[in-house]
N, C-alpha and C positions, 0 to 999 in steps of 0.2 A: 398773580392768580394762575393756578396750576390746572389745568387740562388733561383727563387721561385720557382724550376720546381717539379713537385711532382715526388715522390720516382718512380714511376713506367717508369717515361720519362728517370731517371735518370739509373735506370737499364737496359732500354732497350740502351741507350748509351753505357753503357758498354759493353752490348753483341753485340753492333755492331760494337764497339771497339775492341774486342779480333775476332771476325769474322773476320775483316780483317787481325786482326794479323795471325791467323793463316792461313788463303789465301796466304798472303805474304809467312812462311811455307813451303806452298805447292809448291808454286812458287820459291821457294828457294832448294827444293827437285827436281821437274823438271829438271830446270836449270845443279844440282849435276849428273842426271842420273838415281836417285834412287826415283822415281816418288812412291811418298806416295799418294794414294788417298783418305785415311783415313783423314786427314787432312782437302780434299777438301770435304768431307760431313760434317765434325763438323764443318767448316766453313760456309755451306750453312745452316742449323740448326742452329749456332747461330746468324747470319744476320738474318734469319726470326723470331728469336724468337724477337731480338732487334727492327727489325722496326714493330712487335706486339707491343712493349709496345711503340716506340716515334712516333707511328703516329696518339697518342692523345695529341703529343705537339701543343701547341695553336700557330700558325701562328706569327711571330713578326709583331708590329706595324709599318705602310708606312712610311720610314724616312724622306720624301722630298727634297733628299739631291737635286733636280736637276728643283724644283717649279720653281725657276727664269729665269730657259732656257726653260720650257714649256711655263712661260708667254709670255718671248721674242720670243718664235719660232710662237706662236702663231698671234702674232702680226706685226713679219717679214712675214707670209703666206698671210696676206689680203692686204699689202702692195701695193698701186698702184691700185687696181682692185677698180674698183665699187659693190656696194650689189648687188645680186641678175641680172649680167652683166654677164653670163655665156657665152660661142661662140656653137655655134650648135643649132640647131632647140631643141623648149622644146616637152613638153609633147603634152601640146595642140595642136601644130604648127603641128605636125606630124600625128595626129590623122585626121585630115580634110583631 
């Protein structure tokens, strides 16, 4: 499996990876009684180091898994109506 993401996407993964590991940690100390908070600051420190470096990850490309039901909805929406056959007074109508 092939990877383009540049090295600094790919670390900041990491630190947002171990950020939550160690969150979880913390939350695992809690839970015990014996509330580490130390824990919960290298956590928040390494989330923000992580989403420093991936949020120059390049957006993924529009997959269109779902184009065929936008055309179809589209074309069930005008279904039955006439163009331009709206109900209620328009712009003009109202203005006089």
């Amino acid at each position: 499996m092939e990877n383009d993401d540049p090295i600094k996407v790919r670390v900041g993964t990491f630190f947002v990876v171990m950020g939550m590991g160690i969150f979880l940690l913390f939350v695992v100390s809690d839970v015990a009684d014996m509330v580490e908070f130390d824990y919960f600051f290298v956590s928040v420190v390494l989330l923000a180091i992580g989403y420093y470096f991936r949020r120059k990850k390049a957006p993924p490309p529009p997959a269109n898994r779902f184009a065929w039901f936008r055309g179809a909805w589209g074309k069930f929406k005008g279904f039955g109506r006439p163009k331009g056959k709206g109900g209620g007074k328009g712009k003009q109508e109202s203005e006089e």
